[in-house]
C-alpha positions as CSV (number, residue, x, y, z in Angstrom):
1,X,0.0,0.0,0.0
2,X,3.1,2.5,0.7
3,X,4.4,1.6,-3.0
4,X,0.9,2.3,-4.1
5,X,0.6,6.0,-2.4
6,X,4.3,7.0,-3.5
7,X,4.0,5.7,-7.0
8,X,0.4,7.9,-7.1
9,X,2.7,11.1,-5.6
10,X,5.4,10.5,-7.5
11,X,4.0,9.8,-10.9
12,X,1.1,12.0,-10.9
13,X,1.3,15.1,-7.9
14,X,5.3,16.1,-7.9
15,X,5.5,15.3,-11.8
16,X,2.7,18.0,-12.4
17,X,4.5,20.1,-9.7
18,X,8.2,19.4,-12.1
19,X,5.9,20.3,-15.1
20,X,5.2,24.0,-13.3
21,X,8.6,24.9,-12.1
22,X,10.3,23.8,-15.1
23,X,7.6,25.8,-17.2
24,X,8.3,29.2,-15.0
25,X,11.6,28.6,-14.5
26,X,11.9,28.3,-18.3
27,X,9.8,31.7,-18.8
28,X,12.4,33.3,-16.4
29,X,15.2,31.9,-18.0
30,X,14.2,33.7,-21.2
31,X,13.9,36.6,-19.4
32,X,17.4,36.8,-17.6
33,X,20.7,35.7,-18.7
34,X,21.5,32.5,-17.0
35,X,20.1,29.3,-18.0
36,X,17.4,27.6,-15.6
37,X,18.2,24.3,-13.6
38,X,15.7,21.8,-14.4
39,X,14.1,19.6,-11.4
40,X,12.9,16.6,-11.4
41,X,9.8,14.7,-9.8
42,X,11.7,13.4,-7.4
43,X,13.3,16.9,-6.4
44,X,9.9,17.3,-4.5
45,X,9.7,14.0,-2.9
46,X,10.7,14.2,1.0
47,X,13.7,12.2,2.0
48,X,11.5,10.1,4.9
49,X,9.5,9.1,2.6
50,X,12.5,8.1,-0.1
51,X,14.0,6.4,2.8
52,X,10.9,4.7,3.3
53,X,10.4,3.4,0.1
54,X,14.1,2.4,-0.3
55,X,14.0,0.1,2.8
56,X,10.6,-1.6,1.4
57,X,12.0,-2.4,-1.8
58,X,14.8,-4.2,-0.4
59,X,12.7,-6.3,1.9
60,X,10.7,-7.3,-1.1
61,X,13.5,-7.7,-3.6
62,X,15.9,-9.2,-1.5
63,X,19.0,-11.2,-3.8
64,X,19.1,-11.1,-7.1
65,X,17.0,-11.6,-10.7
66,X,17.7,-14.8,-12.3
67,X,17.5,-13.8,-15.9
68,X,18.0,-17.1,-17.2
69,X,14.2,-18.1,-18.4
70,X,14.2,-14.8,-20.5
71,X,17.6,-15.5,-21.8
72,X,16.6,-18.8,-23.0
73,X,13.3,-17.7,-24.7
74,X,15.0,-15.4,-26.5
75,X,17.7,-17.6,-27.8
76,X,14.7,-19.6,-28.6
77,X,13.3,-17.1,-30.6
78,X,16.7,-16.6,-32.4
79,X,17.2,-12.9,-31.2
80,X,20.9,-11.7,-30.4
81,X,22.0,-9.7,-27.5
82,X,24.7,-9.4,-25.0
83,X,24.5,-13.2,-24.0
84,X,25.4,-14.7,-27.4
């Protein structure tokens, strides 16, 4: 549920919010001589809840991907990558 309500921020609130600032910082860069500094969505995330997130997403990927099955159906499907 935590995932849930930080993807929603994240992906819909502070990426509006990025949209804005870059927009009017953009229209003020125009305006002056030095060149705007572009944020991100992430830029107004708070660090709790970063923190937060990070900690969950280790619990809940915890070692590593075994990329094998994917590897093999792609061999399978004669495609080339990094693995031939």
């Amino acid at each position: 549920m935590a995932i849930e309500k930080y993807n929603e921020q994240r992906n819909h609130w502070a990426f509006l919010a990025a949209v804005i600032a870059n927009g009017f910082s953009r229209i003020a860069g125009m305006l002056s001589k030095k060149k705007p500094k572009m944020v991100g969505p992430d830029d107004f995330m708070g660090k709790d809840a970063k923190k937060m997130l990070q900690q969950l997403l280790k619990q809940d990927n915890s070692g590593e991907k075994n990329w094998s099955k994917h590897i093999g159906d792609a061999k399978a499907k004669g495609l080339r990558g990094p693995w031939s």
